[in-house]
C-alpha positions in Angstrom: 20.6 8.8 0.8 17.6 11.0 0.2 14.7 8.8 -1.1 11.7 10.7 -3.3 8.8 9.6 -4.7 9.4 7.9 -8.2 7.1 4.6 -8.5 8.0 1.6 -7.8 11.7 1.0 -9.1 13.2 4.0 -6.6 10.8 2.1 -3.9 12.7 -1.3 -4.4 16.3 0.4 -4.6 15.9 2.0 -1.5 14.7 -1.0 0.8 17.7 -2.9 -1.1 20.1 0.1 -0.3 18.5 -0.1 3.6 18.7 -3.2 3.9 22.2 -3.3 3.2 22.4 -0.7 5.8 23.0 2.6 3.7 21.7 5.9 6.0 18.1 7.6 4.6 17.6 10.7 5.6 13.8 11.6 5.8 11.4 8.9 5.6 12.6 5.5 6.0 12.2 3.3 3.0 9.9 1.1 5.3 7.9 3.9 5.8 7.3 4.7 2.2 6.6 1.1 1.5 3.6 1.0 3.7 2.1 3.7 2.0 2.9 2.4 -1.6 1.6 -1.2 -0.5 -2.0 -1.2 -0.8 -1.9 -4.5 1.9 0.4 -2.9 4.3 -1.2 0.5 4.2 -4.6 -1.4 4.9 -3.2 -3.5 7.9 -2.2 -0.2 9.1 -5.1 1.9 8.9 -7.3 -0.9 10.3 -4.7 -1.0 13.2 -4.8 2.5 13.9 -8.7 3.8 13.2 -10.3 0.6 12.5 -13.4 2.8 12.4 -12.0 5.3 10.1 -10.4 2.7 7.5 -12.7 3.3 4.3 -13.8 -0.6 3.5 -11.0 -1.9 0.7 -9.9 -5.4 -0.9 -7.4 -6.3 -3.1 -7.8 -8.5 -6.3 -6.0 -9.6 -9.0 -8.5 -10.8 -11.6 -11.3 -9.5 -13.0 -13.6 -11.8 -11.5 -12.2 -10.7 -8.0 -12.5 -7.5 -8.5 -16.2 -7.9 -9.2 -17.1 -9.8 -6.9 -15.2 -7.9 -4.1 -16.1 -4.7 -5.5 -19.8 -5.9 -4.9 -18.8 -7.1 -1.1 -17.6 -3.5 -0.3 -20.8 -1.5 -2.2 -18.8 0.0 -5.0 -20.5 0.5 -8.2 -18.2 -1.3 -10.2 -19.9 -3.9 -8.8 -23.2 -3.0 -9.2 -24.6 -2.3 -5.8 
């Protein structure tokens, strides 16, 4: 299969599709996923050029995102 971007749907139906041991041609589903996952693609980054990894966090409430927003010097946060 040839996997292109398309959000998150395509995404899922290709790591099934791998998974289950179908052939992608290009970038490997895996691949893709780390890029799309804002965890994964943060773990990577800060493996590979800690230095260079632009200071991130993930929330999931508004609170959190305040607060960690604040944290990391973003102006949504009011620093």
């Amino acid at each position: 299969m040839i996997v292109q971007y398309g959000g998150q749907t395509p995404l899922k139906l290709a790591l099934d599709l791998d998974s289950a041991g179908v052939l992608t041609i290009g970038t490997s589903p895996d691949s893709i996923d780390i890029a799309e996952d804002r965890e994964r693609l943060s773990e990577a980054a800060a493996r590979s050029e800690p230095e260079a990894a632009p200071p991130n966090r993930i929330a999931r409430t508004e609170d959190q995102v305040l607060a960690l927003a604040h944290e990391i010097g973003s102006p949504a946060g009011g620093a």
